[in-house]
Structures are given as structure tokens and as C-alpha cells.
C-alpha positions as CSV (number, residue, x, y, z in Angstrom):
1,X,4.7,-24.7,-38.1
2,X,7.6,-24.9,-39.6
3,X,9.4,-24.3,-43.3
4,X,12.4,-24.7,-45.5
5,X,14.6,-22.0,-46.6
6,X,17.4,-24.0,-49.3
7,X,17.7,-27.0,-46.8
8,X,17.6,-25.0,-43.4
9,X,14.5,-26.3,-41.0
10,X,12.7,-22.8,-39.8
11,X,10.0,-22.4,-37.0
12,X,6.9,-20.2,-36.8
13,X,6.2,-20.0,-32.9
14,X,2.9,-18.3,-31.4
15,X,3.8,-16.9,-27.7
16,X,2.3,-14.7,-25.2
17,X,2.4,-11.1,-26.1
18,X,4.4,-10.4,-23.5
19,X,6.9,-13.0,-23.9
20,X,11.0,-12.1,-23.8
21,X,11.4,-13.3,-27.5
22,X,9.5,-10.2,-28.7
23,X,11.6,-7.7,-27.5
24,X,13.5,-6.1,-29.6
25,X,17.3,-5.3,-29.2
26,X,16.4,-1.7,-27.8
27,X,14.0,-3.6,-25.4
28,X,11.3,-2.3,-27.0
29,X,8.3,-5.0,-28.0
30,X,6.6,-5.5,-31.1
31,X,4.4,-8.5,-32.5
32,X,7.0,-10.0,-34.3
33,X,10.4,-11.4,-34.6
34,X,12.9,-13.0,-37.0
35,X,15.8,-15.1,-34.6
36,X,18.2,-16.2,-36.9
37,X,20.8,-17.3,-33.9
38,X,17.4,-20.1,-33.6
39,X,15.9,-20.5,-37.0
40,X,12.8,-19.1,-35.5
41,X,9.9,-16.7,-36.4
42,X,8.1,-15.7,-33.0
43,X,4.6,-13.6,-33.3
44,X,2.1,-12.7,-30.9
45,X,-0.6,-14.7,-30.0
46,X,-2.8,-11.5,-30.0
47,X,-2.1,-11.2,-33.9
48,X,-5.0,-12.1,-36.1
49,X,-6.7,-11.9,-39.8
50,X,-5.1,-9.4,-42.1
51,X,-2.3,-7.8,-39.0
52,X,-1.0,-11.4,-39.0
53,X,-0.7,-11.6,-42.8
54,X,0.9,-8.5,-43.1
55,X,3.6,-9.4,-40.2
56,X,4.1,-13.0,-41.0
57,X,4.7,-11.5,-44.2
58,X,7.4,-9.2,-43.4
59,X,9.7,-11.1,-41.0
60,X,9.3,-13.7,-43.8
61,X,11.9,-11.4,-46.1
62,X,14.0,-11.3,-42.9
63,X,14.4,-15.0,-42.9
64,X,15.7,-14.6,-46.9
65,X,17.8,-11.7,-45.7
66,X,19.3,-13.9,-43.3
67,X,19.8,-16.7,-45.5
68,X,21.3,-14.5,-47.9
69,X,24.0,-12.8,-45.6
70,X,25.0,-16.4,-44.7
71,X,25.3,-17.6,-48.0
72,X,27.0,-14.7,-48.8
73,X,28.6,-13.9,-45.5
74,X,32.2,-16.7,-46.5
75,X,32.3,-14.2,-49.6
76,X,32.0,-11.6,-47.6
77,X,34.6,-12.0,-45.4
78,X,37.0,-13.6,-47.8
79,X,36.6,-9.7,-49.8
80,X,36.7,-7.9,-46.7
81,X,40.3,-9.7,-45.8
82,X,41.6,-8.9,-49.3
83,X,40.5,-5.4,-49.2
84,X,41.9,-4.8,-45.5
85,X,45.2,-6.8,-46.9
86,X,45.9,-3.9,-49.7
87,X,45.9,-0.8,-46.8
């Protein structure tokens, strides 16, 4: 499946419980994850009815709060520079 966030092409993709692209930076695994280095949402196949809702849901707003630090991340940086220029 896949969706539009403002012109960017996102994925929803269903793998294996187990799979590498649910663990989390810790190395720790959960059902879901937000990639944003791949434009990805990965969830466990294992996830069903209201569960999947509720997690589809959630790493939804990650994907916004990705798109937003992007769009934002050139303002960002530009502020950051400026602020680090007046030390």
C-alpha cells in the first residue's frame, strides 16, 4: 500500500514478526516502524483488527513528524548557524 504525504511516495509493508526492520534502535522489537531514511511504514504480520488500527495509526504521525522536520529541517539549520555565528 502505499500513500502521499505533500508529493513524497510512502509505503505500508506487512513482514514477518521477526523481521530486522522491526527492531528498534535499542534492538529491542515492536510491531511497528516508521523508516524515514526509506519512506517506509513496516508492521507485523501478526497485527490485526483494532491493535492494527491503533499502530497504523500512530506511526502515521511519525511520517508527518518526519515530513515536518524536513520541511523545516533547511530552516532549521540556517537558525542554528546564525545562532552559533553570534557566540
Amino acid at each position: 500500500m502505499t500513500f502521499i504525504i505533500n508529493n513524497r511516495m510512502w509505503h505500508i509493508e506487512f513482514v514477518n514478526a521477526a523481521s530486522e526492520k522491526l527492531h528498534r534502535s535499542d534492538g529491542s522489537l515492536t510491531v511497528g516502524v516508521t523508516d524515514g531514511n526509506d519512506d517506509c511504514v513496516y508492521l507485523s504480520d501478526l497485527l490485526s483488527g483494532a491493535f492494527l488500527k491503533k499502530v497504523l495509526c500512530h506511526e502515521l504521525c511519525h511520517c508527518f513528524i518526519i515530513f515536518r522536520f524536513r520541511l523545516n529541517r533547511k530552516n532549521f539549520l540556517r537558525i542554528g548557524s546564525a545562532f552559533t555565528e553570534k557566540i
